[in-house]
N, C-alpha and C positions, 0 to 999 in steps of 0.2 A: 651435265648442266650445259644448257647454250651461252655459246659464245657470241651469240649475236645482240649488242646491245645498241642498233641502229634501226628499232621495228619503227614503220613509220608511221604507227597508233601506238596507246596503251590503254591495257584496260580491258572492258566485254563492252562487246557493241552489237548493231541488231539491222539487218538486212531491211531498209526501206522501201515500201514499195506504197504505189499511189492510193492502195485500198488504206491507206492508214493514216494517210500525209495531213487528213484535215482532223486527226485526233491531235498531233502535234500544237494544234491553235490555243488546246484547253489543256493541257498536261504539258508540266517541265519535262517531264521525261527525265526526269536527273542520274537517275541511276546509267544512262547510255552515255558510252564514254565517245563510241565514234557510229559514224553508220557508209554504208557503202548502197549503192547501186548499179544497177546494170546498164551502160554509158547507151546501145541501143535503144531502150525504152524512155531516154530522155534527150535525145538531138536529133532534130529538132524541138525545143520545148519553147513555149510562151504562154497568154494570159495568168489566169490566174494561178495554174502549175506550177507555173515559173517564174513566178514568186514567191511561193510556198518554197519552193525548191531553193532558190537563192536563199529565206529567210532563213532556211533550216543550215545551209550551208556555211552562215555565219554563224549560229549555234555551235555547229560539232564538226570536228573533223570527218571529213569526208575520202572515201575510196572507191573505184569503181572494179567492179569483175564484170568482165565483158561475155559475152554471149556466140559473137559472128568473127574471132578473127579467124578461126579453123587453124592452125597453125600446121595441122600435119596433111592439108589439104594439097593432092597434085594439082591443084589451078593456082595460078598466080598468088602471091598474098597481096592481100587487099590493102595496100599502101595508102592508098585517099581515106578508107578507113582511118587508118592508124595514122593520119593528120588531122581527121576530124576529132577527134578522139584525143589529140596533143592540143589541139581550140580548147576543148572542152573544160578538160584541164585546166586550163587558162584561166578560163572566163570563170570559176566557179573555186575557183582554190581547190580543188582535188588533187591530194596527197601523192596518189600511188595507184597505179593497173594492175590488174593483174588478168587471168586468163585459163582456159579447161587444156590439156595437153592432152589433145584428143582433134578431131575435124567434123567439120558438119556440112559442109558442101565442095564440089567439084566443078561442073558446069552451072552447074543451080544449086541451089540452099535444102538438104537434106533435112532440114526441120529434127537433128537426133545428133547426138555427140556421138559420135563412134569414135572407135579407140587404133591407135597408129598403132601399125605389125613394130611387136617388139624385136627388133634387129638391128642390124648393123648402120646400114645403109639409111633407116628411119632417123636415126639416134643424130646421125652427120647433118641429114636434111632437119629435120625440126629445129636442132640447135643452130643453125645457118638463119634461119627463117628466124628465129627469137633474135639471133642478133638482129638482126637488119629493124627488126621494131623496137629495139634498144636504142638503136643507134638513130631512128626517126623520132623518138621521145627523148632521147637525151639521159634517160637516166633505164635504171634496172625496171626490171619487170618480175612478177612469181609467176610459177605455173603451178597451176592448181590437179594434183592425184585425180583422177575420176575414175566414173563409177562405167561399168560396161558386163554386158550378159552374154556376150557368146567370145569362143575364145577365138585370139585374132594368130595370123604367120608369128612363129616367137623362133628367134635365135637365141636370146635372152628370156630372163625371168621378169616377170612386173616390175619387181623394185629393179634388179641391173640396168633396166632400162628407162625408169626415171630419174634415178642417178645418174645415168651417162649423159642424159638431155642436159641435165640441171648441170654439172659439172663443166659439157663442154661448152653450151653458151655462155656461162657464167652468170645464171639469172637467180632467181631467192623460188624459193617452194610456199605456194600457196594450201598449208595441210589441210585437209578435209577430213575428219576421223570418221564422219557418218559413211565415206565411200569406202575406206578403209574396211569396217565392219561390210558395209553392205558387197565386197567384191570376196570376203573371205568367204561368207557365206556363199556367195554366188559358184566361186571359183575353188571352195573348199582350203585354204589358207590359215598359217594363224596370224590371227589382228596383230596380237599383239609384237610376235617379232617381226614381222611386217614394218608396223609402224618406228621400231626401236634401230631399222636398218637404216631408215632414212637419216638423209643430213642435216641433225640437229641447229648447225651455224648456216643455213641456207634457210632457214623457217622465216620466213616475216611476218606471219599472221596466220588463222585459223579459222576453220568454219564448222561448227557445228549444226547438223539438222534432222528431220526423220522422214522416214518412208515407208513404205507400205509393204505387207506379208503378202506378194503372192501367192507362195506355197512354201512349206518346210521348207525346201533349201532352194527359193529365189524370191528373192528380194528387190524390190524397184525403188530406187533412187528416186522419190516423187517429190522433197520437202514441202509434203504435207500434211506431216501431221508432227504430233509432239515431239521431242526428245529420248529415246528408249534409253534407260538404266545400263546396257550395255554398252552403248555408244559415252554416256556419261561418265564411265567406267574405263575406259580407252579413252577420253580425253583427262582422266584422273591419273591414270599411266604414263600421259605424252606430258605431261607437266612434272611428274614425278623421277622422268627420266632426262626431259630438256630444258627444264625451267619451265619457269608462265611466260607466256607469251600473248597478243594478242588476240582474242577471240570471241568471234562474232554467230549468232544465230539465222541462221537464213530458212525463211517462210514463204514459199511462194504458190501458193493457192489453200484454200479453206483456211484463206487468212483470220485469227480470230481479232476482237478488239486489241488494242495495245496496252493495257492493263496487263491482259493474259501473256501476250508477247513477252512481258516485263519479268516475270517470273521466271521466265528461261534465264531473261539477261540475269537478273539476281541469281540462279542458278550457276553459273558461270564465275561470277565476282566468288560466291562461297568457295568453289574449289580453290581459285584464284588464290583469296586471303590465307585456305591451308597452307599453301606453300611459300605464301610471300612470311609468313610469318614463321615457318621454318627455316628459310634462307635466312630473318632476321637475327633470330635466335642462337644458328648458327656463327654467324659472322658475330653477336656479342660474346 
């Protein structure tokens, strides 16, 4: 059971993106507890965006998961970034960052998350670099598990080595079950002790999404399509083994209406109440 009772949402929430913002006008959307976006694809923002965006803001708590810090990138880290990004914050009442623990550019913008050699030497620098963006925002940050298809330098095993990161900065785990599944497949792994080694009391939130069959055994990280039973299944594990915690759906192309969207999020609350209403029952 997690020990962590400072997540900085509660509830299932649902990965906002612009193709949907103007359905928001005509739906309470009541069932979404919180919602987060990607801090790139909105600063700079104005007209009428951004005030959909502010409006929503005042609705529901808000989160952002970033896209460009690259954190295990040999170029500089991107410090004016991660000031614009502390504005942002500001101006908008956003909760909590979080971030992919993986890199995507060096000299230029590699447009692809790729994943830091799991080793010694990686585990020291990434976690150096997380502080330093702690310590420009002032508060914690999660890194988010991700998803990757060829295998990188390992002196370490996948988990040892996102344990090492998260342990030595001192930052919270952003869980992702869909990469979870989609890297055992990839990489031949089981999900489920996989997910059961990570550090429960480092969790602050969660993401669930789906991807696409390239062939039997590889799988692309695309979120864009449904939810798979599998994945559903390994976020039914990761609640039954660390508590509930927060958990959000993320959709990002062949977006459908948000009607449909809404059925994940109900999706999400039903496991949810399984448990909460175990824990109640318990403790009576």
């Amino acid at each position: 059971m997690s020990n962590n009772t400072h997540y900085p949402v509660t509830g299932a929430g649902l990965g906002m993106r612009r193709e949907v913002i103007d359905d928001f006008e005509t739906s309470h959307a009541d069932g979404i507890d919180f919602m987060e976006v990607a801090p790139e694809n909105w600063i700079p923002i104005g007209g009428k965006m951004e005030r959909q965006f502010r409006q929503l803001t005042e609705r529901f708590p808000f989160l952002i998961h970033g896209l460009s810090l690259s954190i295990g990138s040999p170029a500089p880290l991107d410090e004016e970034l991660v000031k614009r990004i502390k504005a942002f914050m500001k101006e908008y009442n956003i909760l909590y960052y979080s971030e992919h623990l993986s890199y995507c550019s060096d000299n230029g913008h590699l447009y692809d998350l790729l994943p830091i050699p799991f080793t010694e030497e990686a585990v020291h620098y990434t976690a150096n670099r997380i502080k330093r963006v702690q310590d420009i925002l002032g508060q914690r940050i999660a890194m988010e598990n991700a998803s990757y298809y060829v295998d990188v330098a390992h002196e370490l095993t996948e988990i040892e080595f996102i344990n090492a990161v998260i342990e030595e900065a001192d930052c919270d785990l952003l869980l992702d079950v869909n990469n979870i599944y989609v890297n055992s497949i990839n990489h031949r792994y089981d999900a489920q002790a996989f997910l059961k080694a990570l550090p429960s009391e480092r969790i602050a939130y969660c993401h669930v999404a789906g991807h696409y069959n390239e062939a039997d055994d590889l799988i692309v990280d695309t979120h864009g399509a449904d939810v798979i039973d599998p994945v559903w299944e390994l976020l039914d594990v990761a609640y039954d083994n660390f508590g509930v915690f927060p958990t959000m759906i993320e959709r990002d192309f062949n977006i459908p209406p948000l009607e449909v969207l809404m059925k994940e999020v109900e999706h999400v609350k039903a496991i949810q109440s399984k448990y909460q209403y175990q824990q109640t029952t318990a403790v009576a």
